[in-house]
FINU-920836 format. One record per residue: residue in three letters; x, y, z of N, C-alpha, C, O in turn. Coordinates in steps of 0.1 Angstrom, whole numbers, plus 5000, padded with zeros to 4 digits. Layout:
<rs>
AlaXYZXYZXYZXYZ...
</rs>
This chain:
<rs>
Unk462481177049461181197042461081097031461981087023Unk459881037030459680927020458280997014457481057020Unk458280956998457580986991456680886988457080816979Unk455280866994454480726992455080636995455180536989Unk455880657008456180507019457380457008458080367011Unk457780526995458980466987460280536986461280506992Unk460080666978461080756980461780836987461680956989Unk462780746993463280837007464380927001465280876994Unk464281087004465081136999465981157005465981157017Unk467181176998468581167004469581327011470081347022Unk469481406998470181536993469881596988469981556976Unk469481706988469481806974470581836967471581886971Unk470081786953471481836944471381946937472482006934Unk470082016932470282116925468682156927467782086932Unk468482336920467282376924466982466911467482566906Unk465782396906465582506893463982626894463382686903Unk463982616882462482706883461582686893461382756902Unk460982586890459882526892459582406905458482376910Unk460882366909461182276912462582216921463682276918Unk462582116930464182146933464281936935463381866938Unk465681906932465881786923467281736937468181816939Unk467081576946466981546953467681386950467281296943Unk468581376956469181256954468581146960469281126969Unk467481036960466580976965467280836963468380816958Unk466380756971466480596971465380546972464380586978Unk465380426963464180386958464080246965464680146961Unk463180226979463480136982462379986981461879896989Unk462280016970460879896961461979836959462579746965Unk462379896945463379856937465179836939465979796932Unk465179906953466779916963467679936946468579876939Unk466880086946468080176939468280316938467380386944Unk468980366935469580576939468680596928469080546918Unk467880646928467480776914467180956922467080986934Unk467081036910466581126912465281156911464381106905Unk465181276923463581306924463681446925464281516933Unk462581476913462581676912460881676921459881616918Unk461181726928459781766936459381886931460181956924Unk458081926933457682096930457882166944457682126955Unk458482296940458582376950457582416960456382426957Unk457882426967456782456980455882566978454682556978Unk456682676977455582786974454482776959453582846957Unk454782696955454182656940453082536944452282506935Unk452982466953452282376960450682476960450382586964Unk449982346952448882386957448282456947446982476948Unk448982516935449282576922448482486911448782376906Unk447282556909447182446896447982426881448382326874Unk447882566881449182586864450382506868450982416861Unk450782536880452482476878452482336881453582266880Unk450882256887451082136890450982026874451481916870Unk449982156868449382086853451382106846451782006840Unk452082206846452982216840454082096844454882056836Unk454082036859454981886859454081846855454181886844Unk452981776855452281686846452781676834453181566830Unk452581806825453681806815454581756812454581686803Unk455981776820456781756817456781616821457581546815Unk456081556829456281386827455981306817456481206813Unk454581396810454581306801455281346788455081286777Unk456181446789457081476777458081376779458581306770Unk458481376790459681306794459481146794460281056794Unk458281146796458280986795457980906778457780786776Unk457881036767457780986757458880996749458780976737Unk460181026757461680996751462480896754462780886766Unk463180796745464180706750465380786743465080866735Unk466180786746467780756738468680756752468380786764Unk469780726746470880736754471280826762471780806773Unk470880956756471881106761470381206768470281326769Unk469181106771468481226777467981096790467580976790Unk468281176799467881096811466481016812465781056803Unk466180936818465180856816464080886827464580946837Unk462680856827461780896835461780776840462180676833Unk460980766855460580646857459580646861458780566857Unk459080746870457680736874457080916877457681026876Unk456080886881455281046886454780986893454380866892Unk454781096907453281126913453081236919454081316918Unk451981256925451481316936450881346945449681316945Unk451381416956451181416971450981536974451681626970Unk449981546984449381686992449581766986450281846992Unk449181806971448981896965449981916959449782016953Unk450981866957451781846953452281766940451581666937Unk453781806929453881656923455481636925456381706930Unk455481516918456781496921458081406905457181336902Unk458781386900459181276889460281246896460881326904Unk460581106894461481036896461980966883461480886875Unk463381036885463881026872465480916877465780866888Unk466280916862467280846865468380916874468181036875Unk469280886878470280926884471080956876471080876867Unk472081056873473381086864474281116876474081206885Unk475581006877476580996882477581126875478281106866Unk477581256880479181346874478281466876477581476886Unk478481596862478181716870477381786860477381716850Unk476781886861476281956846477382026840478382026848Unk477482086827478082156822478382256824479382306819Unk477582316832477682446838478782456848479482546845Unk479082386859479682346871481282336860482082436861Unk481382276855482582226846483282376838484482396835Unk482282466836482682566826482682676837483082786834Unk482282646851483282786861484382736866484982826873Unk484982586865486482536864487382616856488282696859Unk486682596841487482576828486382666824485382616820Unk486482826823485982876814485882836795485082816786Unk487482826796487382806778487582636778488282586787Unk487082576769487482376766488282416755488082516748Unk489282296754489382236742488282206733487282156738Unk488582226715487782176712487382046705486382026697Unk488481956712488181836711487781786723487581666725Unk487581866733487081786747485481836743484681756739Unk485281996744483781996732482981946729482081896735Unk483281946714482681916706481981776707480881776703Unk482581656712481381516715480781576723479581536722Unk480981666734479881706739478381736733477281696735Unk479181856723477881896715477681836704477181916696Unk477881696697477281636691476581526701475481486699Unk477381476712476081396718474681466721473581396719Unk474681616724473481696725472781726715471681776718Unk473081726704472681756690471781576687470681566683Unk472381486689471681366686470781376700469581396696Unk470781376713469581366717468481476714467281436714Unk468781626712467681646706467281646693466381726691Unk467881576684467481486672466181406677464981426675Unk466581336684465881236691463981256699462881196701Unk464581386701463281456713462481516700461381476697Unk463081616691462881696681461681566669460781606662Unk462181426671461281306664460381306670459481366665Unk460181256684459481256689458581386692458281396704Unk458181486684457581566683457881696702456981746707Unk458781706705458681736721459781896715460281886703Unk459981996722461082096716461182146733460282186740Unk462482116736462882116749462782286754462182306765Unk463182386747462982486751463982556757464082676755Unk464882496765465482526775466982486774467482456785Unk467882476763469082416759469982516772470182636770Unk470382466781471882546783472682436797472382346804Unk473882506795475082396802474282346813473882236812Unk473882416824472682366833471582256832470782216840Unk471782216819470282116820471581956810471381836807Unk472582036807473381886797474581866808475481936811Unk474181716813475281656820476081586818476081566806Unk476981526824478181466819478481376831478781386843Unk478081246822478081136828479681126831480481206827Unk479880966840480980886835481380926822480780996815Unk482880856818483080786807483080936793483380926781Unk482481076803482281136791480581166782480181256775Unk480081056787478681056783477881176789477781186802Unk477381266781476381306780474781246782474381136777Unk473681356791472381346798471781466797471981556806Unk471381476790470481596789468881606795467981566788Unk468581666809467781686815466581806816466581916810Unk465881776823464381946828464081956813464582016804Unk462981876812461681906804460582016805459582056799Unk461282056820460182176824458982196814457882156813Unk460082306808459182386799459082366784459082446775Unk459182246785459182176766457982216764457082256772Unk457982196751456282186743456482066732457482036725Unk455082006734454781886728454081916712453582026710Unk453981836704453281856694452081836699451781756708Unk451281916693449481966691448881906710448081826713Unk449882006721450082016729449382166732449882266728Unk448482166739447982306745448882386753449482346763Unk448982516747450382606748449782646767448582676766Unk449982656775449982736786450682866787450782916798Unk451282926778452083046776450783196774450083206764Unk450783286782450383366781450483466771451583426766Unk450283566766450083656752451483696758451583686770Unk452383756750454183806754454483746766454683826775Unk454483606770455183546779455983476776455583396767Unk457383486779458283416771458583286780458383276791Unk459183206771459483096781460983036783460982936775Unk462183026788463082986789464083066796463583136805Unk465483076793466083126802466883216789467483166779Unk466683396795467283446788468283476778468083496766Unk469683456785470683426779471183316768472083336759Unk470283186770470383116759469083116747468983016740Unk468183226745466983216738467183266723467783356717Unk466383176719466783236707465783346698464683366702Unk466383396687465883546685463983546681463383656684Unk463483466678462183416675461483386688460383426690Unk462083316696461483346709461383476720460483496727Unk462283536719462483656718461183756718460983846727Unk460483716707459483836696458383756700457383796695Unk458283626707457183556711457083506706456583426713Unk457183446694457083306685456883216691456883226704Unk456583116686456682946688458382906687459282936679Unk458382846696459782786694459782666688458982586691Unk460482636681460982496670461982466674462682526682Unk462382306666463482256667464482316667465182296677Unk464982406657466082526651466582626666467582656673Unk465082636667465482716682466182636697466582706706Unk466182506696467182396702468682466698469682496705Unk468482476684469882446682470282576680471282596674Unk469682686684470182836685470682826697471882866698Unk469882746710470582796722471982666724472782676733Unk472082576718473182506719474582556711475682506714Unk474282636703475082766694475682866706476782916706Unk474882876713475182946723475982906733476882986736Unk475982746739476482736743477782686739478682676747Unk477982656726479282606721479882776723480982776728Unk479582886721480282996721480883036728482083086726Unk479983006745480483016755481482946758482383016763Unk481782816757482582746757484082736754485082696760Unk483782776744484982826730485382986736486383006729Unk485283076743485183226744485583206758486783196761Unk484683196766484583226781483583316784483683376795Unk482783346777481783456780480283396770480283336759Unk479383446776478383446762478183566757478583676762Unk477483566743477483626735476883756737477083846729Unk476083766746474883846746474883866764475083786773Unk474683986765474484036782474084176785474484286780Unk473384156792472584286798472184306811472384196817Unk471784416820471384476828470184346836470184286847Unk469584346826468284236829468184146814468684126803Unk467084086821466683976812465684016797465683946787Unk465084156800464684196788465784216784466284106786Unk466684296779467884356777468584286767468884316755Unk468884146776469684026772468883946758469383886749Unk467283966759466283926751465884046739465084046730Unk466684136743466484226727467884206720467884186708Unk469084216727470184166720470384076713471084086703Unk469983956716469483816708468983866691469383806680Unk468083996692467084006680467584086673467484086661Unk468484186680468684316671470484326666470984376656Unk471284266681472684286680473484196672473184086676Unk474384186664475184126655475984056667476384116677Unk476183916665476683856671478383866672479083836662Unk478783896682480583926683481383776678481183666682Unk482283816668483283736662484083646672484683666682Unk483883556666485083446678486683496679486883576670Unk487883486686488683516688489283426676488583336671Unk490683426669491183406657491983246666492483146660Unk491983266674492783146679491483056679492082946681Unk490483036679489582916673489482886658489582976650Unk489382756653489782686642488482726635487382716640Unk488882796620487882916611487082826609485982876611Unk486982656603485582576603484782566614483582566612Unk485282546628484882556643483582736642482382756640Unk484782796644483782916638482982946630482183026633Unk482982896620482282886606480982816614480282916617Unk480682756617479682666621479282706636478382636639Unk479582766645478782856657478282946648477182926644Unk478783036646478283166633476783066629475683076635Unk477082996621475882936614474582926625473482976622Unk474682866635474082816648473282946656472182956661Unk474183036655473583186658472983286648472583406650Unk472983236639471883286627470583346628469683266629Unk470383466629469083536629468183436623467283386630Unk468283426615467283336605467283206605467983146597Unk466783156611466482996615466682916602466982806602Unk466282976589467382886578468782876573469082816563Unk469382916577470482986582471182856585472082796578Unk470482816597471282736610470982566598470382536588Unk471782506609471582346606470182296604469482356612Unk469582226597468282206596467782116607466582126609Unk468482036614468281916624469381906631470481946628Unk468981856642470281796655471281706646472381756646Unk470781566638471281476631472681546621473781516621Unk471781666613472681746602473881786615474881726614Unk473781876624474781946636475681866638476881886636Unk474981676643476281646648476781566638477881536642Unk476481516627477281516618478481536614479481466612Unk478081756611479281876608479781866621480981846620Unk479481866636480481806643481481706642482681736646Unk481181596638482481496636483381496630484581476632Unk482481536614484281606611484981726610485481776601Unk484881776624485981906629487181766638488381766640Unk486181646643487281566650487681476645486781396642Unk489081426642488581286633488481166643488181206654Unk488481096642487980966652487080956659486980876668Unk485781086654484981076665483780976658483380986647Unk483280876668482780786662481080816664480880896673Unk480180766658478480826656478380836671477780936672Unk478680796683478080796694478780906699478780896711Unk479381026694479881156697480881136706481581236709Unk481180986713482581036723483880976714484080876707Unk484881136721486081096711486380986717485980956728Unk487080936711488280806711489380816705489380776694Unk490680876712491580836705492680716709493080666719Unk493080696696494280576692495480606689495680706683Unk496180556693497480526690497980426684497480316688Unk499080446673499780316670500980266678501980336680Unk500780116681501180046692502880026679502979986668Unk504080076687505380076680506379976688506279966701Unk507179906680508179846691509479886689509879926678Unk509979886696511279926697512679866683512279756679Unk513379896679514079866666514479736672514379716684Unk515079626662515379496670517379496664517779486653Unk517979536676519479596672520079476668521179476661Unk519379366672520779246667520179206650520879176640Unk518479226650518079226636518779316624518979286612Unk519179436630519879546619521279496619521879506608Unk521979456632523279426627523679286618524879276614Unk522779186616522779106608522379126594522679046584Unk521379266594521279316579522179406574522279416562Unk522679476580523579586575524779556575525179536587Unk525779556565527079546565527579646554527079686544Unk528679656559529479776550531279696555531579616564Unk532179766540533179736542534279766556533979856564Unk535279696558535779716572536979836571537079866559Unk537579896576538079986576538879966593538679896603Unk540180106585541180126600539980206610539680146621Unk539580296608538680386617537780306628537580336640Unk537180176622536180046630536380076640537480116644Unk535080086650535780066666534280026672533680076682Unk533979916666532479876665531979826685532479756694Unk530779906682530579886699529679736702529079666694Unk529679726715529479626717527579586715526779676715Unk527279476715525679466714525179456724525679416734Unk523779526722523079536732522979396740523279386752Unk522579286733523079166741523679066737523279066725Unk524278986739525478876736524878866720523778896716Unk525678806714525078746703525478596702526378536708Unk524678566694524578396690526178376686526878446680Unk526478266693527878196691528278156672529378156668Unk527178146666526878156651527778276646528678266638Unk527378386653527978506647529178536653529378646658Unk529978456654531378456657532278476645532278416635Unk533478636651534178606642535378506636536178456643Unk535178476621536078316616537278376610537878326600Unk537578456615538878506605540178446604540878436594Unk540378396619541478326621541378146620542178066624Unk540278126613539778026610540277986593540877906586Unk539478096591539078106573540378176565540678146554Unk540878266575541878326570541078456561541478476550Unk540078526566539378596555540778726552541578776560Unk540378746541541778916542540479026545539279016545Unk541479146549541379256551540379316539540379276527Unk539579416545538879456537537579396533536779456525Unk537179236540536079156537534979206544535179236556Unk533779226539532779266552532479166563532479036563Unk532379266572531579186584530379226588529479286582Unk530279176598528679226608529179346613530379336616Unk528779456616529779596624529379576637530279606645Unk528079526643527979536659528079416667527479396677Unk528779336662529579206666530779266675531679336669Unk530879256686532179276692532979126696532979046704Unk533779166683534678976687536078976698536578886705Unk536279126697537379086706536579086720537279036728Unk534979146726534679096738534278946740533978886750Unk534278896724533978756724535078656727534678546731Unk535878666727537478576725537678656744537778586753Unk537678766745538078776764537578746772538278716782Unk536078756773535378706780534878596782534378526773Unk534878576798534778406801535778366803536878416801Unk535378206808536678106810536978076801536278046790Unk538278066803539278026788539777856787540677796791Unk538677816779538877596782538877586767538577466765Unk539177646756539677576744538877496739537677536738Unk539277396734538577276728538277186739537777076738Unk538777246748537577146762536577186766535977126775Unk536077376760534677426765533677346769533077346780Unk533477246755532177146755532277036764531476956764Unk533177036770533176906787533476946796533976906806Unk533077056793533177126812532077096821532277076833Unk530777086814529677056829530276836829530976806839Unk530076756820531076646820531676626827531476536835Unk532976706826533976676837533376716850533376636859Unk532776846851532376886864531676796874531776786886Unk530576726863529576586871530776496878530976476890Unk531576456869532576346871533176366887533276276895Unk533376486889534276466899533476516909534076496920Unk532476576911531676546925531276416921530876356931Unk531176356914530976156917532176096922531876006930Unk532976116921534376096927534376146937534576046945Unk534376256943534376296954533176226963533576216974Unk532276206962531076136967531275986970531175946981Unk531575936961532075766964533575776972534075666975Unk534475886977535575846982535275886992535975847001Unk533975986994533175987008532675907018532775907030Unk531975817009531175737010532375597017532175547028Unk533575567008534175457014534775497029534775417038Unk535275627030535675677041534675617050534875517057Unk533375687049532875657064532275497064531975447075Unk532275427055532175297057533375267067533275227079Unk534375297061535475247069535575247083535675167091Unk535575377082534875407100533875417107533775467118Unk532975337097531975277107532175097111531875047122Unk532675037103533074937109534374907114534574797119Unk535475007114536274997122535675027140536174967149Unk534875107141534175117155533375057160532975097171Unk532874957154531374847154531974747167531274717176Unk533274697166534274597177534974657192534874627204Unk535674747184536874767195536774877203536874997200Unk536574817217536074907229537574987232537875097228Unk538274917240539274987246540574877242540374767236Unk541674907245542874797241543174707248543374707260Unk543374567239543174467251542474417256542674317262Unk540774487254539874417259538774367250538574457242Unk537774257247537374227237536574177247536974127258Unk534774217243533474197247533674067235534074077223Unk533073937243532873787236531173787242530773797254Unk530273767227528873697228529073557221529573507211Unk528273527231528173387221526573337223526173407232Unk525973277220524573237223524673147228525473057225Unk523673137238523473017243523272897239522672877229Unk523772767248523872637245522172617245521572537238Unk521672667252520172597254519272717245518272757249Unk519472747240518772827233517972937237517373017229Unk517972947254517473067257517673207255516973287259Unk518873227248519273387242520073417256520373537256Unk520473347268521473397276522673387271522973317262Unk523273447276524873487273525373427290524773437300Unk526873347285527273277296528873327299528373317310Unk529873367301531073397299531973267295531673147297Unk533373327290533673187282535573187293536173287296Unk535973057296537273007300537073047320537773097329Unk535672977319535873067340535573187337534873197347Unk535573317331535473407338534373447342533373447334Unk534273497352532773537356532173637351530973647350Unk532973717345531973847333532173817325531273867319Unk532673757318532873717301533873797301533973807289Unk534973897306535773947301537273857301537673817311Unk537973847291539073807289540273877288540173987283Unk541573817291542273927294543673897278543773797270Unk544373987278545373957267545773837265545373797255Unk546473757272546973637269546173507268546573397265Unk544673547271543973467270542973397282541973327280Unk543373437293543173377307542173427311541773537308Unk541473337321540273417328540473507338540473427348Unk540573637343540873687347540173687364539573787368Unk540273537376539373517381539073617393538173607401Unk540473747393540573807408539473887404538573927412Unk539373927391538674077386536974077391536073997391Unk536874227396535774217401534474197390534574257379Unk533474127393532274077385531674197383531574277393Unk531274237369530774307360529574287362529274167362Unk528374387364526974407365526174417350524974437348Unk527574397338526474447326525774327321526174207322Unk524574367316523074277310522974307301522574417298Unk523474207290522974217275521574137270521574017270Unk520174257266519274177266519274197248519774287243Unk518474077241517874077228517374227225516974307232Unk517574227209516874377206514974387208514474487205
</rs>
C-alpha cells in the first residue's frame, strides 16, 4: 500500500491512541521514514482528523536534536496521515520491561536529553502533554527522540478539550491536570518525574483499579519514598519533580537538565555520558633499575631483567677492581652476562670478519676445483686415443685426417692405423 503513489508502507511498529505508526519507504526521495496514519475507525472523524492536523503542525514547528523531525502531512479518503523521521532502536518503555530498575548513570542522560528537548518544545510555545517511556526513544549511540505530539497544545491554540476531559495518559499526569487545568510546561516535567521514579524503583508511583483512581492519587496521595539504596541528591530531585505544587518542581527543562549533570560527572551539555579513562603504561623495569641503587650485600640474589640489558651496563669489577660493598645496579644479572653465549674473548668483535673470510675461501677453492675439471675433460676421450682437428687447407671449414688415416684417428705410436674400419663421424661448424 502506497500513500499518494509515494509512501509504501512496510510494517507496523507501534499503535497509539489515535493512530498506528508504520515503518514506510519513501520512494521520491529512496528513503525509510515513519508514517503514523489515523486509525481506521476514526476515519472519516472530523475532531480526530482536525486533531492530526494538530499535531503536524505542532510538530513541524520544532527543530532540535532529541525530538523527531516531521517531514510531511497529508491526506487521503478521509483520512490523514505524517510522515515523520525514522528512529533506528526502541522506546523506553520496551527497555524498562528488560531492565525494570537502570543505573543511574545509564538514566540520567537519558533524562536530561528529555528535559533539553522539551526545553526546546516548551520555547517554542507547544506543551507536549504526554511525557512517558512510550513516546522517548533511544536512538543509536544512546541518543534520545522524543515523539507523538498527539495531544500537545500550542500557544493561543484553540483548546479542543471538552469541560472535565482530561487529556493524556493516566499514570504519568500530573496533579493539575488531574483537576482539569491547563497543562504547562511544569506539567512536562511532572510526568518525566515520573518516569525517572519508575526507572530508579521498578514500579510507578501511583496505581489504581482504573484510570480515575490512578488520577485522584496523583492529587491527593503523598508520593512513596524512594528506596535508601538510591543516591539522597538523585532522590532529592525526583521528590522535587513530583511536587504537588508546580513551584516546587524545576522552573524549566534547561534548569532539570542542568541539576542533571551534576549527579554525573562527565556528562557533557548534549546529555550523553562519556566516559574516560587515563591511558597508563606499564613501569619501564630497565628505567628503574638504572635509577635505583642501594648498597650490595651477602643476601643479593638479584633476578634477571626483563630483557637483556645494554652491554654499557656491564659489570666492571674485575676490571676496575671495585671493593665490596660498592653500589651497583640490583637487576643487572652479570653472572647471566659472562655465561651466556659463545665464549670468543677479545676476538668477539671478528667473529662476523672471520666468518665472511672463510666462506670466501671456501668459494674460490670451489671455484678452482671445478675449473680444473672442466678443462681437464674439454680433451681426453678415452686412452690412447686423441680426436686431431685441424682446418682446412682451402679454407672450406672441412676437416681432412692427418698421416693416411682415413678417420683422422691415430694410434699410440703415432701411425696411421690403415686396417681400422672408417669412422662415419661429421664434425660440422657451430
Amino acid at each position: 500500500m502506497a500513500l499518494d503513489g509515494r509512501y509504501r508502507l512496510i510494517k507496523p511498529i507501534a499503535t497509539g491512541g489515535m493512530g498506528e505508526v508504520w515503518e514506510a519507504h519513501d520512494d521520491a526521495l529512496a528513503r525509510p521514514v515513519a508514517v503514523k496514519v489515523l486509525k481506521e475507525e476514526f476515519a472519516g472523524d472530523p475532531g480526530f482528523l482536525e486533531r492530526f492536523r494538530t499535531e503536524a503542525r505542532n510538530s513541524a514547528s520544532l527543530h532540535h536534536q532529541s525530538i523527531a523531525q516531521l517531514f510531511d502531512y497529508g491526506e487521503q479518503e478521509g483520512s490523514g496521515y505524517l510522515v515523520m523521521e525514522l528512529v533506528v532502536g526502541e522506546p523506553l518503555s520496551d527497555l524498562l520491561e528488560r531492565e525494570p530498575v537502570l543505573h543511574p548513570r545509564r538514566l540520567l542522560p537519558i533524562l536530561a536529553q528529555t528535559s533539553r528537548a522539551l526545553h526546546a518544545a516548551h520555547t517554542a510555545g507547544v506543551v507536549h502533554r504526554d511525557v512517558k517511556p512510550g513516546n522517548i526513544l533511544l536512538g543509536r549511540g544512546g541518543r534520545v527522540k522524543i515523539t507523538d505530539f498527539g495531544v500537545s497544545l500550542a500557544r493561543n491554540q484553540i483548546t479542543m478539550t471538552a469541560t472535565g476531559m482530561v487529556m493524556g495518559t493516566a499514570q504519568y499526569l500530573s496533579p493539575e491536570q488531574a483537576v482539569g487545568k491547563a497543562a504547562t510546561p511544569l506539567s512536562d516535567l511532572y510526568s518525566l518525574g515520573v518516569v525517572a521514579y519508575e526507572a530508579l524503583v521498578g514500579h510507578r508511583p501511583f496505581t489504581g483499579p482504573t484510570a480515575v483512581d490512578i488520577a485522584v492519587a496523583h492529587v491527593n496521595n503523598a508520593v512513596p519514598p524512594l528506596p535508601s539504596s538510591v543516591d539522597k541528591p538523585l532522590a532529592a530531585l525526583v521528590m522535587r519533580l513530583l511536587s504537588k505544587d508546580p513551584a516546587q518542581r524545576p522552573q524549566s527543562g534547561e534548569e532539570l537538565a542542568e541539576l542533571l549533570d551534576r549527579l554525573v560527572p562527565r556528562t557533557p551539555p548534549s546529555g550523553i555520558a562519556v566516559v574516560r579513562s587515563k591511558v597508563s603504561r606499564p613501569p619501564d623495569t630497565f628505567a628503574t633499575a638504572a635509577a635505583t641503587v642501594r648498597p650490595l650485600d651477602a643476601s643479593d640474589d638479584p633476578a634477571p631483567p626483563t630483557y637483556p640489558p645494554r652491554r654499557t651496563r656491564r659489570d666492571e669489577q674485575g676490571r676496575t677492581g671495585r671493593a665490596a660493598g660498592t653500589p651497583r645496579h640490583v637487576n643487572v644479572n652479570v653472572t647471566a652476562l659472562r655465561t651466556t653465549g659463545p665464549r670468543l674473548g677479545r676476538f668477539a668483535r671478528f667473529r662476523w670478519p672471520l666468518l665472511g673470510l672463510l666462506l670466501l675461501l671456501v668459494a674460490l677453492l670451489g671455484a678452482a676445483l671445478a675449473d680444473r675439471i672442466t678443462g681437464a675433460g674439454g680433451t681426453t676421450t678415452s686412452p690412447g686415443v686423441v680426436l686431431a682437428h685441424s682446418p682446412s687447407p682451402n679454407g672450406d671449414g672441412s676437416q681432412y685426417p692427418h698421416r693416411g688415416s682415413p678417420d683422422g684417428m691415430i694410434s699410440g705410436d703415432g701411425r696411421g692405423d690403415t686396417l681400422a674400419r672408417p669412422l662415419t663421424t661429421e664434425v660440422k661448424d657451430a
